[in-house]
N, C-alpha and C positions, 0 to 999 in steps of 0.2 A: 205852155202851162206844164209846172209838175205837179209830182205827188209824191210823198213818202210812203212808203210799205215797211210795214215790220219786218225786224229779220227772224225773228219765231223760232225756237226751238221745239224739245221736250222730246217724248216717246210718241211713235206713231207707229202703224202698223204698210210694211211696203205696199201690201194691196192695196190698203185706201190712199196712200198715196198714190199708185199710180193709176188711181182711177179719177184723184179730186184734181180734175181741171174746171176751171171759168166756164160759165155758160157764155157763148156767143149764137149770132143768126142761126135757126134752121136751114137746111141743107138739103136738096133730096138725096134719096138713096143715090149708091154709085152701083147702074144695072150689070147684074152679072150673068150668064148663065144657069138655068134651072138645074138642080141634082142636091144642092147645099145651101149653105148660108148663102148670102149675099153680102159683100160688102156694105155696112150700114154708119151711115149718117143720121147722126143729131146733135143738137142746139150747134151745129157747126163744126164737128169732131167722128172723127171714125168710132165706131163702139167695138168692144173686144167679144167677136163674135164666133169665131176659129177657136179651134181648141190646138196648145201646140204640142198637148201628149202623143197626137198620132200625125201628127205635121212632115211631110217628106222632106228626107235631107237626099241629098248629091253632091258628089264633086266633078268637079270638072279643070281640065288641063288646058289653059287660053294661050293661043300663038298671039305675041305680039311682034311691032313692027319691026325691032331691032334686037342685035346680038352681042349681047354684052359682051360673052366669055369668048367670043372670036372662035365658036367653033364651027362656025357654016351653017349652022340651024338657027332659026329663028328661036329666041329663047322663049317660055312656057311658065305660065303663073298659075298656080293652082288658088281655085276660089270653093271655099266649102258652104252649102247652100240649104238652108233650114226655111217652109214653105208650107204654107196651108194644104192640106190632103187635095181639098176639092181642085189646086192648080190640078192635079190630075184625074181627079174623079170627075169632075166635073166641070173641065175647061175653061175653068177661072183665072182670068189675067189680073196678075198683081204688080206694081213695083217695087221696087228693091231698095234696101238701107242696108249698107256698103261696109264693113270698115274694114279697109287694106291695114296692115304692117306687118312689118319685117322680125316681130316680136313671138309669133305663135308657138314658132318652134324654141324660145328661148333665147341665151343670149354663149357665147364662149367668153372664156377668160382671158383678158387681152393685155399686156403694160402700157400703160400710158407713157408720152415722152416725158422727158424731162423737161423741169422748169427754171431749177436753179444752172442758171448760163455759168459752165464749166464741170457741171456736172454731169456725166453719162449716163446714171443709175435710171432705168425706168420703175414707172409707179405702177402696182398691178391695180388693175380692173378685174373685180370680183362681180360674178352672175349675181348675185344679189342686190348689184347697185342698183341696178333696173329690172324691176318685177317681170317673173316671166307670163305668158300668160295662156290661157286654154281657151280651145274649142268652143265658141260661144256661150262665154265665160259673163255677160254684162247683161241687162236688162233689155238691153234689144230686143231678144228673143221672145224674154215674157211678156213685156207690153206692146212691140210693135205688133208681132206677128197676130195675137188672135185678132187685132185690128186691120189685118188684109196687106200684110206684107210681108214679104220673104227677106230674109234675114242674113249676110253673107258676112264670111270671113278672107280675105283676100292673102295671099302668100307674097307680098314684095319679090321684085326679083333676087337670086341667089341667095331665097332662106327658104326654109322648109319644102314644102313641097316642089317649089318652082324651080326653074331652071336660072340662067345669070348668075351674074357678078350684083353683089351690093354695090354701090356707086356713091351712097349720097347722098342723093338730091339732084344727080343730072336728068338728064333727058331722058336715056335709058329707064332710070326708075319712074321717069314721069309716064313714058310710054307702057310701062306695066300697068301703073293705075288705068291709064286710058282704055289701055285692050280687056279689062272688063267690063267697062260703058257697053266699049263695043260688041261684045258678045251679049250682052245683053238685048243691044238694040239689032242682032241682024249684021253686023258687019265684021265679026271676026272668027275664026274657027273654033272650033272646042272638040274637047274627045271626054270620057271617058276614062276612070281606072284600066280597064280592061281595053280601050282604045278604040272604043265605036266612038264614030262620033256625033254629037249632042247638040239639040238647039238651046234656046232661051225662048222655046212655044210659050211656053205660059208667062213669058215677060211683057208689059205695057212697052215698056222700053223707057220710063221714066226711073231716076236712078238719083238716090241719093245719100250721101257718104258723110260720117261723124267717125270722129278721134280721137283720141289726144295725147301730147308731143308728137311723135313720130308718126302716130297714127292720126294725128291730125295735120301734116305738116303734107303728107300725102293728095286729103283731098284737095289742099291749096295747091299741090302741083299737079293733078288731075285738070281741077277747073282753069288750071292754066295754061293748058292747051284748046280750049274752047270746046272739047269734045263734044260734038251732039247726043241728046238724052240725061247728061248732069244735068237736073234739074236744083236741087239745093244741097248746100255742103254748111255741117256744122263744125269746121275748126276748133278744137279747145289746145290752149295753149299751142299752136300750131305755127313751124317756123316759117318767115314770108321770103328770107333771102337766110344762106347758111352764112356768108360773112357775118354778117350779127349775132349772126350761135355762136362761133369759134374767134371773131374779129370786132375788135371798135375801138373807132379812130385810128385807122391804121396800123393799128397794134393786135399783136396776137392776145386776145384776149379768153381765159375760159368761159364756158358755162359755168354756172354756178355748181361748188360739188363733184367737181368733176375736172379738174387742174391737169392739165396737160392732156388730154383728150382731143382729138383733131377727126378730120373725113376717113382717113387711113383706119386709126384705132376704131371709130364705131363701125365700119366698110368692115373688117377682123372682126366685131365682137356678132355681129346678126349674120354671120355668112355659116350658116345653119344647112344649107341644099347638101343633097350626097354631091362625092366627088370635089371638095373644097380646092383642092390644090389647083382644081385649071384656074381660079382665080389669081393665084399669086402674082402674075405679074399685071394686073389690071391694078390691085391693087398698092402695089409697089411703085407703080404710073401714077398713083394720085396721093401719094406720099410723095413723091418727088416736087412734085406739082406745086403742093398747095403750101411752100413757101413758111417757114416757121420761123425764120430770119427777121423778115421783113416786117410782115403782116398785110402788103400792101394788096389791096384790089384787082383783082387780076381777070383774065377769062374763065380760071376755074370757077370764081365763085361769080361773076356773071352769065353762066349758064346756071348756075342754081340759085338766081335772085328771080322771084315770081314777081315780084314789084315791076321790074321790068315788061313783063307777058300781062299784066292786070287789064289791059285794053280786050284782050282774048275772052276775058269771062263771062261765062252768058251764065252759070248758076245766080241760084240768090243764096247770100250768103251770110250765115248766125256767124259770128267775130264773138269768141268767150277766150276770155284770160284772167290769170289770177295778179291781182295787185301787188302780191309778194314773189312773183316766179322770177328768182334768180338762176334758173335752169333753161329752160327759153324765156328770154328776156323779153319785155311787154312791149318793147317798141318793134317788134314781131308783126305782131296784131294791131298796133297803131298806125304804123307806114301800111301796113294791107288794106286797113280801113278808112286810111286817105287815100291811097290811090284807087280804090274800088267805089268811093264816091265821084270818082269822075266819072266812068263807066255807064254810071245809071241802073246796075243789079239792083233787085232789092235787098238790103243790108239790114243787119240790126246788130246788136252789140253787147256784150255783158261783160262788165267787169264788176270781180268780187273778190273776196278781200283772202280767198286761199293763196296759196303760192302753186304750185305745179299740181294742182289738181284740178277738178270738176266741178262744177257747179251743185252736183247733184245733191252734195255733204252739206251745202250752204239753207237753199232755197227747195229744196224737192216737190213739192206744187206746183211751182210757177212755174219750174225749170222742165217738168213734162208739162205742163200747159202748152209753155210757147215753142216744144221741140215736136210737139204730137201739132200744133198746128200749123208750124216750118213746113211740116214734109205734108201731111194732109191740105194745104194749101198748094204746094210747086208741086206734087208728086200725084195726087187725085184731082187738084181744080177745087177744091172745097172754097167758098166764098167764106170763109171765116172774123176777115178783118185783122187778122193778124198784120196786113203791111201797112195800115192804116193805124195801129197804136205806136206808144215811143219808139223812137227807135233805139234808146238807151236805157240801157239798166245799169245801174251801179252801186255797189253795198260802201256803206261806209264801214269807219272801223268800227262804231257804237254795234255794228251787226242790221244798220238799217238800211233798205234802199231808198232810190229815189232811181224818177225815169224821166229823161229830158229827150228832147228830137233833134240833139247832136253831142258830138265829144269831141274837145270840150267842149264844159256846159256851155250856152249863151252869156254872151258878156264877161267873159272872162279877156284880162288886157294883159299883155307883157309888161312890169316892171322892173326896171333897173335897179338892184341896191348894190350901193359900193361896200366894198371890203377895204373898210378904214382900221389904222392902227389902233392899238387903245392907251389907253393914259399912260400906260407903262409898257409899251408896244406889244406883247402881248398877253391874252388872248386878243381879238383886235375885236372893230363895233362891226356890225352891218346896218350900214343907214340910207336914206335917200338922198341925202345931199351926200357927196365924196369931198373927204378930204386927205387932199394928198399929201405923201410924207416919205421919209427913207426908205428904201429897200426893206423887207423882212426876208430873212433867210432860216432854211434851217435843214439837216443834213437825211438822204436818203439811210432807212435803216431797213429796208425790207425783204430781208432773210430772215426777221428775226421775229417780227410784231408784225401784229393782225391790222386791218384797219379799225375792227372791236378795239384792241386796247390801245390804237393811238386815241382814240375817240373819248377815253377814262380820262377823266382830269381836264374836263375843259375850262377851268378856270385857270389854268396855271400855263406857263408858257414850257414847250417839251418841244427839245434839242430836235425832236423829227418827222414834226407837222406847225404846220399853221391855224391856228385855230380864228373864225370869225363870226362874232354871237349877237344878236339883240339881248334887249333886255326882257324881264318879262312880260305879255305880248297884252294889250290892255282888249283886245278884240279879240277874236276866231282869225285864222288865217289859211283860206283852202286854196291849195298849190294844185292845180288841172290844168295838164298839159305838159307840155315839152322843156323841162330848164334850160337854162344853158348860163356859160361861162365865159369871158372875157378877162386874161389875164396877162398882164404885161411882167412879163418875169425870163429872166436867164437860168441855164443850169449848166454847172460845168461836172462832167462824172459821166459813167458809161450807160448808167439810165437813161433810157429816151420816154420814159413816161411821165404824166402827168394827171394826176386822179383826184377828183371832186367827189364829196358825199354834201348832199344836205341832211341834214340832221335835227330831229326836232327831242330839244332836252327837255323832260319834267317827267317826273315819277306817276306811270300813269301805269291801267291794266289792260290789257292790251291781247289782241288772237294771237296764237300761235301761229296759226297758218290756215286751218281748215274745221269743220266741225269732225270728230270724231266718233265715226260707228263703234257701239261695242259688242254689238253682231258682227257676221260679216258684211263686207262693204254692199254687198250683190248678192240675194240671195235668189236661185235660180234652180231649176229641174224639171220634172215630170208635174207640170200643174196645168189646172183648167183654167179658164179665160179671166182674166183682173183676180187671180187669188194666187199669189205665192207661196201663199204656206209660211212666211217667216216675218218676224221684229224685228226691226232695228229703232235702237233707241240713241237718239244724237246729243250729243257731247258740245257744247264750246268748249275747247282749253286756251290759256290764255295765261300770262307771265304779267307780271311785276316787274317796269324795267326802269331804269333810270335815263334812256334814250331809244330812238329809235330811229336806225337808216330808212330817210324816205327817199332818196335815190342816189345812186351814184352815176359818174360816167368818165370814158379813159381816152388821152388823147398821147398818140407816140409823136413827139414835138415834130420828128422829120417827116411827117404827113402834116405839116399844119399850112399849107397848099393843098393840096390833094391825097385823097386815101390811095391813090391809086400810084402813087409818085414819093419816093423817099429822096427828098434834101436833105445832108448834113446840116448842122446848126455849128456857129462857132463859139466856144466854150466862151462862159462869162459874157455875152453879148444878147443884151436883152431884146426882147420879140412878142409879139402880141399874138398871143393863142387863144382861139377860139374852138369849143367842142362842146356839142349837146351832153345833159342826162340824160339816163331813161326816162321814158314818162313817168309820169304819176297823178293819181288823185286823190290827193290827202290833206288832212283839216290839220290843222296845230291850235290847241286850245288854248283860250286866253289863259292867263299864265304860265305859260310855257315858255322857254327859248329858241326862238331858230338859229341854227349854226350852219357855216361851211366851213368843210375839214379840208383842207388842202394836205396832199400827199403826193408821194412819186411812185412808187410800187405798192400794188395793190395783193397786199400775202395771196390770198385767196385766187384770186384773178390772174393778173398778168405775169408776162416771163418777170424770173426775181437775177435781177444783176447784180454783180457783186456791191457790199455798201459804199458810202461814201460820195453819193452824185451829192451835190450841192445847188441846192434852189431859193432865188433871191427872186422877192414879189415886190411890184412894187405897189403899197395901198393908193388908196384912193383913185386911181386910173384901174383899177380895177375891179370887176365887177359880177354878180351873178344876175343874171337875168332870168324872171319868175312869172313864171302865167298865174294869175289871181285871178280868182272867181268874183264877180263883182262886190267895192267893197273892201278887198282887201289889202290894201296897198295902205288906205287910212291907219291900220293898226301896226304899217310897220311905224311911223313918224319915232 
């Protein structure tokens, strides 16, 4: 069964927001020791009863298992720790909401490689590109804590306070998140500023960790060690395997924004710890490594694929990403949340129509409803019901939800549509019956043009794309799930890529990306319990467009056996390649056009080869294949 929810904007005030959740079951209190408050429960939900103006902070220095920087000592993660008074007055055991990254201390200015193949020039990376961030800087603070939990900021290895080499995403960095589980629960050491050393007395030993990008890519590589006491992790946009940050299909492919950027360059941009230079050759080791030639799959980025370790996880785990995040891309969160449904965790899901943000700018109700009773459920025992409602949320682009009890929706089928010539070969049709015909061809230009302005002009045929459209669409047409592509074509030229967008054309109005605050984002300080003291009044912004990329995806031809394996191709000799989209869940409104843009270099994205590759398709044998939500297969006819 579903339901729609509005997507609701206007002006509110952030106290009554983070105070307006859903009534669910009564609860009893959670008993605590006499001297203070007590942790209190109602209609199913902790109440904010701590006050966090005189709330204890500490830090602390965590030995974990391994040594990054190869200097003999276990390397040291500093965790900074904001906490209801009565943990100490009053011998109140709380647990912990977590968020690790490598971001605290900011970021260095780093050059990115090059992309254009013969050119040497690096690209700088400027601190700006990625917000730096502060000391319990987010809402954590003010809404978790007077509700009975302590509040941490975690130092990644070799950034800020901590000791180590940045890595990445290896083991190393997984083993920093874990050694503050640990210390938390009793099983790892801690000191001190001053170097006494410290327990985690007042901890339950229940632990639970939220993010996002990096700070959410973290607690996927926590709970991927199976650590005991991660009780839930809230991932937002959070990476599941880094070859799909930096790699797909074989090909070195970018983040979104961020062109020539690889493990090296961000390993440089967060290595923030004193004494930077013992890193260099750790660093230097995973630049060498991690292959920029190829792209192929290797052991580097199978040590940093959590997909592989997901049988490990005993958190329960909220999966949030944004429907436009071309910076971690969404099949991140999609391959996580498939293979974390085998597991048997408990899962839930939100997908919303930001790109590389939060949910919070979307939904702010809901989105503390079900994050205050995530943690008050796996982290107190709270019988709330939370596992027992959808397990999906997802906004449309109208700004609406709907919640179903999987992704994809129920009843959604794979459909085949061929990419047939057109009356005057091209721009060509997309239909369900194929018909086949001659070769189309048309020449790599991608040093020069975006895949934005191959995309202008899809009615006309253009010397350096293939254009393949319906007509206008007499139904709705909602695309959930996985696409993919089946294309029979040769290339002769030094390009080894090969790039699909689908594309949905008609002059519509449309988000930009997220709702915009025009306060600030968080507003946070010296306040008493559910009162922040500040407004935010949210924004839709949203554009006028005459198309709009609903996904794309990249395949480098000599992987087209395996990501992990490069075969030469031989020039002019045609071959049947196959490679996914990203996901997506998106509507195309009745009169609209769907389109697939066929390309070879992706400006944006992939390495750019010199021009001139040449690529002949052949229609009707080949084909996109489309997950339709039931239903929709009838409006392509």
């Amino acid at each position: 069964m579903k339901r729609r929810l509005p997507g609701g904007a206007g002006a509110l005030t952030l106290a009554a927001a983070l105070l307006a959740t859903t009534a669910a079951p009564a609860a009893a209190d959670v008993p605590t020791k006499d001297g203070g408050p007590q942790v209190t429960v109602r209609n199913g939900e902790t109440q904010p009863v701590f006050s966090r103006a005189d709330a204890v902070t500490q830090t602390v220095d965590i030995e974990t298992a391994v040594d990054s920087d190869r200097d003999g000592v276990r390397d040291r993660v500093q965790m900074r720790i904001m906490r209801p008074k009565e943990t100490a007055t009053a011998g109140l055991k709380v647990p912990t909401i977590l968020e690790p990254s490598p971001y605290w201390a900011g970021i260095n200015d780093v050059p990115n490689h090059p992309v254009d193949i013969g050119d040497a020039r690096r690209h700088a990376l400027t601190s700006s590109a990625r917000g730096l961030a502060e000391i319990f800087p987010g809402y954590y603070d003010n809404y978790f804590l007077p509700r009975g939990y302590a509040v941490a900021d975690l130092d990644s290895i070799g950034t800020g306070g901590s000791t180590g080499c940045p890595t990445s995403g290896d083991r190393s960095e997984q083993a920093g998140a874990k050694a503050a589980v640990d210390w938390l629960n009793g099983r790892a050491r801690g000191w001190a500023p001053d170097g006494t050393p410290v327990r985690a007395d007042w901890s339950t030993g229940n632990v639970g960790m939220i993010g996002q990008s990096y700070d959410g890519t973290l607690p996927n590589m926590a709970a991927a060690t199976g650590v005991e006491g991660l009780k839930a992790i809230v991932p937002i946009a959070g990476i599941s395997s880094w070859y799909d940050y930096y790699r797909a299909g074989g090909g070195v492919v970018a983040p979104g924004g961020y062109q020539g950027e690889d493990l090296d360059v961000l390993a440089k941009a967060v290595l923030t710890r004193r004494d930077p230079e013992v890193c260099q050759k750790i660093i230097d080791g995973i630049e060498a490594a991690q292959d920029r030639e190829t792209g192929d799959y290797s052991a580097v980025w199978a040590e940093r694929d959590y997909v592989r370790q997901a049988r490990k996880v005993r958190a329960a785990v909220m999966v949030v990403h944004g429907l436009n995040d071309w910076n971690v891309k969404i099949k991140n969160s999609v391959q996580w949340w498939n293979a974390l449904k085998k597991t048997g965790v408990p899962l839930k899901l939100w997908l919303h129509q930001g790109n590389h943000s939060t949910p919070f700018r979307w939904r702010v109700e809901e989105w503390l409803r079900q994050t205050l009773h995530w943690f008050d459920r796996y982290l107190y025992g709270v019988r709330n019901g939370i596992e027992h409602e959808p397990r999906v949320d997802v906004q449309h682009a109208d700004g609406t939800w709907e919640t179903a009890r999987d992704w994809p929706v129920p009843g959604t089928r794979t459909v085949p549509v061929s990419l047939n010539a057109g009356p005057s070969g091209q721009p060509g049709t997309l239909g369900l019956r194929p018909r086949p015909g001659a070769p189309q061809s048309f020449t790599d230009e991608g040093k020069t043009r975006t895949a934005e302005q191959l995309l202008a002009g899809e009615d006309r045929a253009d010397p350096n794309r293939l254009a393949y459209l319906t007509g206008p669409l007499p139904g709705a047409v909602r695309i959930d799930g996985v696409p993919s592509v089946s294309l029979r074509a040769s290339l002769d030229g030094r390009s080894p890529y090969l790039t699909a967008l689908l594309v949905d054309y008609g002059t519509d109005t449309r988000p930009t990306g997220a709702r915009v605050n025009t306060a600030e984002q968080v507003c946070y300080g010296e306040s008493v319990p559910g009162d922040s003291g500040c407004t935010i009044r949210q924004e839709l912004r949203t554009e006028t467009a005459p198309y709009k990329i609903i996904t794309r995806g990249w395949l480098d031809v000599r992987n087209r056996h395996s990501f992990s394996r490069t075969e030469p191709i031989r020039a002019g000799k045609a071959y049947t390649f196959r490679w996914e989209l990203e996901p997506a869940d998106y509507t195309v409104k009745a009169g609209h056009r769907l389109g697939v843009i066929l390309l070879s270099t992706d400006y944006d994205y992939t390495l750019r080869y010199p021009a001139g590759t040449e690529v002949a398709v052949r229609p009707g044998v080949s084909r996109v294949l489309l997950p339709l939500a039931r239903g929709g297969g009838e409006n392509l006819k």
